[in-house]
Structure formats: structure tokens, C-alpha cells
C-alpha positions in Angstrom: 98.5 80.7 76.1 96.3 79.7 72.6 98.2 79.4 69.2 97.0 83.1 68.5 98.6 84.3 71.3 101.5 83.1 70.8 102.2 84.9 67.5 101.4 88.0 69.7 104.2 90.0 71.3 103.3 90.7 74.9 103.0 94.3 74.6 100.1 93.6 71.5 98.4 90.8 74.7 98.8 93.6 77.2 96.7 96.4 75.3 94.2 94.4 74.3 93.7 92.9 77.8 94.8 89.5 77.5 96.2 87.6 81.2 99.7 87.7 81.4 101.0 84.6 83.5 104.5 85.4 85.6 106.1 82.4 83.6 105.1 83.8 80.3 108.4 83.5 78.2 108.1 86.9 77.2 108.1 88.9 80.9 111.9 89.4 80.6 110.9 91.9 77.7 108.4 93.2 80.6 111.6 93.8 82.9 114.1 95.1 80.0 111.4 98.3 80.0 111.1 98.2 83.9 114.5 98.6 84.2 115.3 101.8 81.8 112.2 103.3 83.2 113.1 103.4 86.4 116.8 104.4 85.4 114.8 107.5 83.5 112.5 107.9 86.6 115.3 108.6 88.8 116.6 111.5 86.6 112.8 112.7 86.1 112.4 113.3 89.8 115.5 115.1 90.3 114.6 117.4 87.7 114.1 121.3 89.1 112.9 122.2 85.2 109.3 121.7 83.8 110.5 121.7 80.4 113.2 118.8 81.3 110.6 116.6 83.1 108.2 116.7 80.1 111.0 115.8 78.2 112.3 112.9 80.8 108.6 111.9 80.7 108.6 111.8 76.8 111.8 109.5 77.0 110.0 106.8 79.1 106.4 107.2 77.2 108.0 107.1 73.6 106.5 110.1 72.1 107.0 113.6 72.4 104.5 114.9 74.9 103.1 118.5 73.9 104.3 121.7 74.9 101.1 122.7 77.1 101.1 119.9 79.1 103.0 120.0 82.9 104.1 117.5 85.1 105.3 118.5 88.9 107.7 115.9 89.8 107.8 113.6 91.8 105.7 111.2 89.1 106.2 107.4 89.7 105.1 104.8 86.7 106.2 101.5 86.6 106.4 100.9 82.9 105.3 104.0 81.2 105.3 102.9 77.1 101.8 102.7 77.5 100.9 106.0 78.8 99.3 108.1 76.2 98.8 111.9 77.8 97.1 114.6 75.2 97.5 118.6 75.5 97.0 121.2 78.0 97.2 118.5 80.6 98.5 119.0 84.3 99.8 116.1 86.7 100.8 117.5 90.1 102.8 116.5 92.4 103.6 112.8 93.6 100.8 110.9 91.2 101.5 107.0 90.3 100.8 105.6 86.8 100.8 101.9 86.8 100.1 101.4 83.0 101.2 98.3 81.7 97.7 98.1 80.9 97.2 101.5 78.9 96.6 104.7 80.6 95.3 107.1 78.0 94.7 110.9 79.1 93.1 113.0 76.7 93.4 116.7 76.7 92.6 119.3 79.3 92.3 116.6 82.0 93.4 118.1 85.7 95.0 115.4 87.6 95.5 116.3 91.2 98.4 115.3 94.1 98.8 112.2 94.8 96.2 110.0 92.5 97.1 106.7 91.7 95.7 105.1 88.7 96.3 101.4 88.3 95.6 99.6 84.6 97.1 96.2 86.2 95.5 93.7 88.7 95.8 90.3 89.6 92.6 87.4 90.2 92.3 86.4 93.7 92.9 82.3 93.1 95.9 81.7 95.2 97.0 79.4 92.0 96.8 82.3 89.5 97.4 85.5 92.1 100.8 86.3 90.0 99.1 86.3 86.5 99.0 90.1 85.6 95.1 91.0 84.2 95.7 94.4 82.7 92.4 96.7 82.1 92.8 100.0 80.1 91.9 103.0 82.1 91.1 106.5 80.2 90.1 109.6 81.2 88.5 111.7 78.9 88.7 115.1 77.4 88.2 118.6 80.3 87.7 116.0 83.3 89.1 116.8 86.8 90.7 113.8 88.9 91.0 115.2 92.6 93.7 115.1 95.4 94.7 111.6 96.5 91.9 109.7 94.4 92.6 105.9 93.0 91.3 105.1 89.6 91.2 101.6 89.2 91.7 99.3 85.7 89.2 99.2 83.4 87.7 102.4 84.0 86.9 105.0 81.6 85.9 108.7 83.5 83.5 110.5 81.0 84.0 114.3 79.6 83.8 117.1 82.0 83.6 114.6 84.6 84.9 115.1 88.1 86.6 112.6 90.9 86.1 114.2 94.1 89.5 113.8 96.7 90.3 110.6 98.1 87.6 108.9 96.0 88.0 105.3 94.6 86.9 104.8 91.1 86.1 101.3 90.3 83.3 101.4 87.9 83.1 104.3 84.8 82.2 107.7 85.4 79.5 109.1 83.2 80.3 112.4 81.4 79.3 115.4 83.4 79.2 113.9 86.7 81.0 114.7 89.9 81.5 111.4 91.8 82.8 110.7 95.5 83.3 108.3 98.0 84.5 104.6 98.7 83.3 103.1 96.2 82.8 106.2 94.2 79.4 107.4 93.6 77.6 110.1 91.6 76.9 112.8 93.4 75.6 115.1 91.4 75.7 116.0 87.6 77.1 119.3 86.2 76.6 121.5 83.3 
């Protein structure tokens, strides 16, 4: 960790990308979040009222989400403070935020079953496999994320754009594309 760093909480290091290491003196603060989420998550899920799981889900994120948006329980997130969700949104069913990293969704996104997006990773040195490398992922305004696809962090999926089922995005999406696949690939564009 460098002097500047220091002076940093974590959750400033986190959104602007920074490694965490597992020993980092400030991961307990990590886990003091963890642990309310999950307590939050628990009633969330056993919700049977979309107006008391927006409201569950505004509890672990922070902020008030709006009104139009819809969230069909179950919804997993492992941290959930830095989810940022805009209006008119809908999450169906059984979708996995891990967003220690930032997960920002702007309005009128369509996020099918089962997606999972990930803003955390880890390098692949044995030595520094536990180091947490978070990588922002946000999905831009009217685009379509289908059934079962994995977003991956550091990707940004462009306007109007669309994520075909089962897809795994791992590089951005340009605006007005439809992409598909493993790896994702464009596949056409759309107007």
C-alpha cells in the first residue's frame, strides 16, 4: 500500500480500482457490510411483495431505488453499497451482483434470469491469488442483458446494446450491438 493509499478508506481504493490485499488492515470494514447484507439478503428473498423487495434492496444499496424499477427475488449480491441501479429497470429472477467493485445500471436496462455480473477478480500468481482486483462494470442506458449471461469486471455494455443468453462478456459492448457467444462477440448491429 503507497502513502496515498493509506489516507484512503477502502471503499474510496475499491471504486477507483485500486488491489485490495486479504491482509489489508481495513477488510474487517469489508466484512462489517458482508455481514448486514447478507442478514438483509435473507429477508429480501423471502419477500412475496415487489414493493418490500425494492425497499429491502434500497436498505443494502443505501439509496432509495425508484418506484419503476422491479426486482423478482431471489437476487444474491455479496456487498451491495456499491450498486447504483437507475429507473424503469427490471432484474428477474435469481441474478448475482458481486459489486464490491461498482456495478452501476442506468435506466431502462432489462436484466434477464439468472445473469451474473462480477466487478471483483483476483490475478492468477499463486503469491497474490487472494488480493481482490475490483473493475467497475456498467451497463448503460435501454440495453438488454439476456437469460443466464456473465458480465465480467471492467466492462461497460454500450446504449441499446444487447447480450444474447448464456453469453460471457469480457470485453465492452459497443452501443447498438447485439453480442453472443463464449467469449462474446458482435453479432450484428441494431437500429
Amino acid at each position: 500500500m503507497t502513502q496515498k493509499s493509506e489516507q484512503l478508506d477502502i471503499f474510496t481504493r475499491l471504486k477507483s480500482g485500486e488491489p485490495i490485499p486479504l491482509g489489508d488492515p481495513e477488510y474487517p470494514k469489508i466484512f462489517e457490510i458482508v455481514n448486514q447484507t447478507m442478514k438483509l439478503s435473507v429477508e429480501l428473498n423471502n419477500s412475496t411483495d415487489a414493493n418490500n423487495v425494492r425497499s429491502k434492496l434500497s436498505e443494502i444499496i443505501g439509496v432509495t431505488i425508484d418506484e419503476s424499477t422491479t426486482i423478482f427475488p431471489p437476487f444474491y449480491t455479496n456487498f451491495g453499497r456499491h450498486i447504483s441501479l437507475g429507473k424503469n429497470v427490471f432484474i428477474n429472477h435469481a441474478c448475482s451482483f458481486l459489486d464490491l467493485g461498482c456495478i452501476t445500471i442506468e435506466d431502462d436496462v432489462m436484466i434477464g434470469p439468472r445473469v451474473n455480473i462480477s466487478s471483483e477478480n483476483h490475478p492468477v500468481e499463486v503469491s497474490k491469488r487472494k488480493t481482490l482486483v475490483p473493475g467497475a462494470v456498467v451497463i448503460k442506458r435501454n440495453a438488454w442483458i439476456g437469460a443466464g449471461a456473465t458480465i465480467l469486471p471492467g466492462v461497460t455494455i454500450g446504449e441499446n446494446a444487447v447480450v444474447a443468453a448464456g453469453a460471457l462478456v469480457n470485453k465492452d459492448v459497443p452501443a447498438n450491438t447485439v453480442v453472443g457467444g463464449v467469449p462474446a462477440k458482435i453479432l450484428k448491429e441494431i437500429s
